[in-house]
C-alpha positions in Angstrom: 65.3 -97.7 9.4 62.1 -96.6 11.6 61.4 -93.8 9.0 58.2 -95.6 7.9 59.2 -95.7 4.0 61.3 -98.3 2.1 63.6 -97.8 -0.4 61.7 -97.7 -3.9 64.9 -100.9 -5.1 63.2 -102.9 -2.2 59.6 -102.8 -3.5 60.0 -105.6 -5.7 61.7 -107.8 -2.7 58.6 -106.6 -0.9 55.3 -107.6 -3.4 57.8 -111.3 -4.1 58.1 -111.9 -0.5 54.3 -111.3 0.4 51.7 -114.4 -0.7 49.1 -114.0 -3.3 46.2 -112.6 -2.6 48.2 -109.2 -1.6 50.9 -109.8 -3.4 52.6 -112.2 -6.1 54.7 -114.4 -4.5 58.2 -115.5 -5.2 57.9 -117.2 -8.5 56.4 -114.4 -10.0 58.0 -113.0 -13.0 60.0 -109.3 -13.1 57.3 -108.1 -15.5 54.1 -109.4 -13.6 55.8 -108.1 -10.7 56.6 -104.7 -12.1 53.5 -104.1 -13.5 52.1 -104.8 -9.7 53.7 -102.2 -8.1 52.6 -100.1 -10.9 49.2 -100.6 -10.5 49.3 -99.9 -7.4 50.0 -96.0 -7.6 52.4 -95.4 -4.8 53.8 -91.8 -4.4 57.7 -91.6 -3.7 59.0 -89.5 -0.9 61.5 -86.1 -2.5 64.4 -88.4 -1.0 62.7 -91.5 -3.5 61.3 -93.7 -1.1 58.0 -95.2 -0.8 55.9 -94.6 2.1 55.4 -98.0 4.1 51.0 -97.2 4.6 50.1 -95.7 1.7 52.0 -98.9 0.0 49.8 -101.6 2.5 47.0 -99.5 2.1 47.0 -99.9 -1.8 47.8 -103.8 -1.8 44.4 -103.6 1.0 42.7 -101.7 -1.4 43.7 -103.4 -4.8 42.4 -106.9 -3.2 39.2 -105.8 -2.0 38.4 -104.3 -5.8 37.0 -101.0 -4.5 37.5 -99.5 -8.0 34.6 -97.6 -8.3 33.6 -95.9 -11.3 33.7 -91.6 -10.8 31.1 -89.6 -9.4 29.5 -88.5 -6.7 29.6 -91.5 -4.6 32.8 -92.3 -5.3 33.9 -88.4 -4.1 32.7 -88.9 -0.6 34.4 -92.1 -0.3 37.7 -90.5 -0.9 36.5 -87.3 1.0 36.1 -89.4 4.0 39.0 -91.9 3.7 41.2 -88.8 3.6 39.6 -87.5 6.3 40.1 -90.4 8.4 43.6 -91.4 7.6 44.9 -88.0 6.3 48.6 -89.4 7.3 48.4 -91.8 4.3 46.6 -89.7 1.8 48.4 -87.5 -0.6 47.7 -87.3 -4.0 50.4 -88.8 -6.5 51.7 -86.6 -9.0 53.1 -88.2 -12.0 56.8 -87.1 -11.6 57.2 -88.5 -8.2 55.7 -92.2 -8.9 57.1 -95.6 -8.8 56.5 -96.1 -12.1 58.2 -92.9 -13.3 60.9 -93.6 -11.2 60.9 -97.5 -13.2 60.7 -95.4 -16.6 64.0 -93.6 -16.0 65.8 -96.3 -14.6 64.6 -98.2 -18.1 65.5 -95.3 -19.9 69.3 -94.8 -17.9 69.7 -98.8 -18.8 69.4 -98.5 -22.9 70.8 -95.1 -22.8 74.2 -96.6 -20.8 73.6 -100.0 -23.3 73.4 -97.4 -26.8 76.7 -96.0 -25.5 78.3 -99.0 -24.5 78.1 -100.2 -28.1 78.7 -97.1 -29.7 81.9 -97.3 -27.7 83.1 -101.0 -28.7 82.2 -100.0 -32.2 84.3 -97.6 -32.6 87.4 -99.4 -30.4 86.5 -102.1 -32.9 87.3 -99.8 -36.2 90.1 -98.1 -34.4 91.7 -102.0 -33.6 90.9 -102.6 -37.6 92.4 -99.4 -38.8 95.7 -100.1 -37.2 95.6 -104.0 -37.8 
């Protein structure tokens, strides 16, 4: 939609569609591909959408294995990479992640299935009672 994000639904579509080494592929499985994304730490917009660079700069960053262990090296890095693409860099606070956006879907999903049953159960007795 030209806004430079996509929508946070669309970013398993996304990692399937893109080849290994940057992303899975489309035979992957929901979990490998879910657990993917997570690695990946991608912040969510306020409106939940995932911002387009940050997400290519992650799967860039992921396949060059530039974990580094902490310290001072490792602070200058960052210090310069947010420097030079300060458009991209934010930090990611927990509430507004993928994967906390994944963990309340997952929890909406059981919560909707608990009820669900609790409802048929209880349509269930009321049929019996009457029968």
């Amino acid at each position: 939609d030209g806004s430079g994000t996509i929508s946070a639904m669309d970013m398993d579509s996304l990692i399937r569609h893109i080849r290994p080494p940057l992303g899975v592929g489309a035979k992957a499985s929901k979990v490998l591909v879910l657990h993917f994304i997570k690695s990946l730490h991608v912040p969510l917009t306020v409106d939940g959408r995932v911002p387009f660079r940050r997400t290519v700069f992650e799967l860039v960053r992921r396949v060059s294995e530039c974990d580094m262990p902490p310290g001072e090296m490792r602070d200058r890095i960052e210090i310069s990479i947010r420097r030079a693409f300060p458009c991209i860099w934010e930090p990611v606070p927990d509430e507004r992640s993928w994967a906390a956006l994944m963990c309340i879907i997952r929890v909406q999903r059981h919560w909707r299935l608990v009820s669900a049953n609790r409802k048929r159960r209880k349509d269930q007795a009321a049929r019996s009672k009457f029968a």
